[in-house]
MIZAVEX-732437 format. One line per 2 residues: their letters; for each residue z, y, x of N, C-alpha, C. Coordinates in steps of 0.001 Angstrom, whole numbers. Each point is the difference from the previous one (the first is absolute). Layout:
residues N
a = Z,Y,X,Z,Y,X,Z,Y,X  ...
This chain:
residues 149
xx = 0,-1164,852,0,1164,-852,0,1228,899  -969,1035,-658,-10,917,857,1172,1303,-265
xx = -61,1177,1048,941,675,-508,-371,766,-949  -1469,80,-446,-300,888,-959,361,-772,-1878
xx = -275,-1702,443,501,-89,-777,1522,-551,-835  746,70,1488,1586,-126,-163,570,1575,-973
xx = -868,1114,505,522,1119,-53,-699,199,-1783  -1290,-788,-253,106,223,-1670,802,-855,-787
xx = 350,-965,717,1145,-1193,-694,1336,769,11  186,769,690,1628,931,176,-791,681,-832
xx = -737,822,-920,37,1326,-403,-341,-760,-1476  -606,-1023,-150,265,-771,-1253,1053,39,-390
xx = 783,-637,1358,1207,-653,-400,1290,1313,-410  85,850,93,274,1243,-214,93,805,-1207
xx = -1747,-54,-524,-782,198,-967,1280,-708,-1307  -27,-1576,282,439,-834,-939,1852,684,-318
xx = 231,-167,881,1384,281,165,280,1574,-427  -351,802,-289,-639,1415,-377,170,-210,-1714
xx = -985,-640,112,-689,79,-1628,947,-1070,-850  923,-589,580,734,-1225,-856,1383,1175,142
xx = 461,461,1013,1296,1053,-29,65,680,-1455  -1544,751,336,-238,1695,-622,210,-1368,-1615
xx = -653,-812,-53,-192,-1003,-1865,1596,-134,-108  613,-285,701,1341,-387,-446,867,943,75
xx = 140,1287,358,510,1450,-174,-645,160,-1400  -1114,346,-165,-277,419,-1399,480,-822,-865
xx = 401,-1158,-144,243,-1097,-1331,1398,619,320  608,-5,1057,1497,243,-145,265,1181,-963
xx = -733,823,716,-71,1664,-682,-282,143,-1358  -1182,-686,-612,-493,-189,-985,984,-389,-875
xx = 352,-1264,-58,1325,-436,-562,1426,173,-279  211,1356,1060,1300,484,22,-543,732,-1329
xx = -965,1205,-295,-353,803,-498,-31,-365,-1146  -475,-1475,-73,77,88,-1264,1148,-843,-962
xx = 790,-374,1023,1731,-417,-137,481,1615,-459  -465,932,315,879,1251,-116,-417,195,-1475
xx = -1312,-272,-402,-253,690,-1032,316,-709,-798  328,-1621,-297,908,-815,-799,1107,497,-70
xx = 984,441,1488,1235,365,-430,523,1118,-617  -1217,815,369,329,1247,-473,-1217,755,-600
xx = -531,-697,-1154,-1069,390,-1070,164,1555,-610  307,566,-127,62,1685,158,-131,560,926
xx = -134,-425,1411,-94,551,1273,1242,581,594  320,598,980,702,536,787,73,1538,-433
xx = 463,1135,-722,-406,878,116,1047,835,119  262,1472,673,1160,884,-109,-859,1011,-1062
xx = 965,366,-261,319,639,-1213,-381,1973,706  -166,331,-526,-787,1700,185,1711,653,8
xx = 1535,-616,-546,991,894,391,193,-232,1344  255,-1262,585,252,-489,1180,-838,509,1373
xx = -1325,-56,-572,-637,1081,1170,-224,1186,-2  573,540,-1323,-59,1983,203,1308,-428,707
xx = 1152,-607,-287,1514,-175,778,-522,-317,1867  -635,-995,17,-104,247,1590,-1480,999,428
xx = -269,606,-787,-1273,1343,562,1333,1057,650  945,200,-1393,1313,913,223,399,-276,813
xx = 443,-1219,882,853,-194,1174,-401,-102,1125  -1308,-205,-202,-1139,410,1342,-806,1452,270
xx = 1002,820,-1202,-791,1308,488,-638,424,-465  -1151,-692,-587,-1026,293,-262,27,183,-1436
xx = -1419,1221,-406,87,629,-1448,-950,-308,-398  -832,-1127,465,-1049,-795,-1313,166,-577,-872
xx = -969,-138,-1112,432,-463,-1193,336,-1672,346  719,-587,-990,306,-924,-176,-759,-1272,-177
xx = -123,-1095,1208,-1120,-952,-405,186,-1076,-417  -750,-526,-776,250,-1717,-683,-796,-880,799
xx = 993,-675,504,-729,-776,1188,29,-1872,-1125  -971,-203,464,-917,-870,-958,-52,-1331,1305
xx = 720,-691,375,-419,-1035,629,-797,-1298,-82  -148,279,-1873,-1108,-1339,-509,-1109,55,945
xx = -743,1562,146,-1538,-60,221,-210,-253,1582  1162,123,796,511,-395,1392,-86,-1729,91
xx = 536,-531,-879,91,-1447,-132,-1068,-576,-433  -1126,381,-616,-1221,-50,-499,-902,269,1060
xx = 59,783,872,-404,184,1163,320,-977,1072  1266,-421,196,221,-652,1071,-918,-1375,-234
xx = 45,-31,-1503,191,-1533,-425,-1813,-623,99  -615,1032,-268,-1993,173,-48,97,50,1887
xx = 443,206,406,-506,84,1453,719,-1069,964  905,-936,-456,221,-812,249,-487,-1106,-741
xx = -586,-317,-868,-1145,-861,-416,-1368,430,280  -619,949,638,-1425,224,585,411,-353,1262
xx = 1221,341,1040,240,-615,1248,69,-1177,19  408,-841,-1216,184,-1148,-123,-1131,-1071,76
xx = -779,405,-948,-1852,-323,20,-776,-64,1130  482,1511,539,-729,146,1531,-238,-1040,795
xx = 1712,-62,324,402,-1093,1109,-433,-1704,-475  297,75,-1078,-914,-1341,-535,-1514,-71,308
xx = -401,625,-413,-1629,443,576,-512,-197,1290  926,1040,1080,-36,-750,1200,201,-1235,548
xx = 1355,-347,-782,280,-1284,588,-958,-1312,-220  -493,380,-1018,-1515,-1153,-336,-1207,388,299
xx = -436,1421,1322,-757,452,422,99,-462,1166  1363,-383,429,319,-355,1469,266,-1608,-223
xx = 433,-846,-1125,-611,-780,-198,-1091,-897,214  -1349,521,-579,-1065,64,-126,-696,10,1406
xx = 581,555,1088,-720,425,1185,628,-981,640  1407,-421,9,661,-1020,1133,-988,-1241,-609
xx = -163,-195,-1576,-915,-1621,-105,-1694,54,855  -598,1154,5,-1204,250,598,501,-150,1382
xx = 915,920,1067,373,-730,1037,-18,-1421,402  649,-774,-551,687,-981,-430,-1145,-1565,294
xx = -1198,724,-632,-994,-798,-674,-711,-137,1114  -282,1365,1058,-392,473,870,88,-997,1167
xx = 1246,47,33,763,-1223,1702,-406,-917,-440  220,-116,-1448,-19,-2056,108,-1305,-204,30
xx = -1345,825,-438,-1431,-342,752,-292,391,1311  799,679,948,17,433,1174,459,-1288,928
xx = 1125,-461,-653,700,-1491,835,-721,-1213,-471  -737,162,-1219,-827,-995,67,-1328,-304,618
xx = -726,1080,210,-887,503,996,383,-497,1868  1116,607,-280,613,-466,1893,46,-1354,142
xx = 569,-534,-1146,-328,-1920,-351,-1012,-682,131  -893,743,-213,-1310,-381,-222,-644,-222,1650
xx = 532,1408,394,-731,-44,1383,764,-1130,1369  809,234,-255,1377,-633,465,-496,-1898,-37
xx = -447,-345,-823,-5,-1235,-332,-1521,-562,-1125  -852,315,611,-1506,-18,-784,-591,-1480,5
xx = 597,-946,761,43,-1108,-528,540,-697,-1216  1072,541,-535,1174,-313,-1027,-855,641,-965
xx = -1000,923,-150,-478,793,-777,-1559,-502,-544  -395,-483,1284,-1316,-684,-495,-479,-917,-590
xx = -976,-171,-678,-156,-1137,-1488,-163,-1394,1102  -709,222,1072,-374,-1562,699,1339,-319,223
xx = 654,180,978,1064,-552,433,1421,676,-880  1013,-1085,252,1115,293,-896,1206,411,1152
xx = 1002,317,204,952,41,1288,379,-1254,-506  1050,-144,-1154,359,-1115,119,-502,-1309,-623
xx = -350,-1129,861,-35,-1545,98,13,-268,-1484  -840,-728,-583,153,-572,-977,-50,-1814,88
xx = 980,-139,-660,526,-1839,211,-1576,-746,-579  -449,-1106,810,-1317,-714,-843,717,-421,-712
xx = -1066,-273,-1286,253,48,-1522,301,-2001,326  391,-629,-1078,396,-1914,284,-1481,-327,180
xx = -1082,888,-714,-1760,-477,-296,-196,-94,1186  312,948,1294,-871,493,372,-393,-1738,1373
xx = 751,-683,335,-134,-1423,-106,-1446,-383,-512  -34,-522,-1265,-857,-397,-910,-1180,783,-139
xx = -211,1086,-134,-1038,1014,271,-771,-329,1619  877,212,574,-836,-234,1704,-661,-1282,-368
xx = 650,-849,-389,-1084,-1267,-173,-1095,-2,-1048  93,606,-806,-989,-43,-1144,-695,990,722
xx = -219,1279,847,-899,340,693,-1125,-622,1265  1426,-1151,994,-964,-946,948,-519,-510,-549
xx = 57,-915,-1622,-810,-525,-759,-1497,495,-457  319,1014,-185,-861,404,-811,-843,789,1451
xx = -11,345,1178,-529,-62,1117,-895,-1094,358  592,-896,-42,-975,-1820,537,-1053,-204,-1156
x = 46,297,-931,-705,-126,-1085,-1311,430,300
């Protein structure tokens, strides 16, 4: 094996390990998200007194905001199922390329077989010995026979 192609077998191998991480972060993620929204089906939300109360204690004289964490969780939750897809995608893109590799050597080593040993390969001769058949006795004579004739 050469180093060019040790060095695409490491960047496969990489590739794989990449794309199976990033799939199993998103299902984690995915699933928390939507554990949250079972547990807490109204969402998460503060209330417009509570944050004019900490706008007041931070100083600040903007109006009062309603912070809405559903559409945050809706967000997290869509982009951790398209990351999720992704990495699936790859991973049966990188898949797909290790079986074409794959397919590659074993006609490459069968080729080296070939050359390696072109007797074992050729229709006249066999490498290995085949036992005479019990005929083959009886045959030789039914041929000298049929010779004198």
């Amino acid at each position: 094996m050469s180093v060019m192609e040790a060095s695409a077998l490491e960047t496969r191998h990489s590739y794989r390990r990449f794309f199976a991480w990033t799939a199993a972060i998103s299902v984690v993620l995915m699933l928390a998200m939507i554990a949250l929204e079972v547990l807490f089906p109204q969402g998460l939300r503060f209330s417009p007194q509570s944050s004019a109360a900490l706008a007041d204690a931070l100083g600040s004289r903007s109006a009062a905001i309603d912070i809405d964490f559903y559409d945050l969780q809706l967000l997290i939750m869509v982009l951790a199922l398209v990351s999720c897809v992704a990495s699936i995608v790859g991973l049966l893109i990188v898949a797909f390329i290790d079986s074409i590799e794959s397919r590659k050597e074993r006609r490459r080593h069968a080729i080296e077989a070939r050359l390696r040993h072109p007797i074992a390969w050729n229709g006249k001769e066999s490498a290995p010995a085949r036992r005479p058949s019990r005929n083959a006795g009886l045959r030789a004579l039914r041929e000298a026979v049929h010779e004198l004739e």
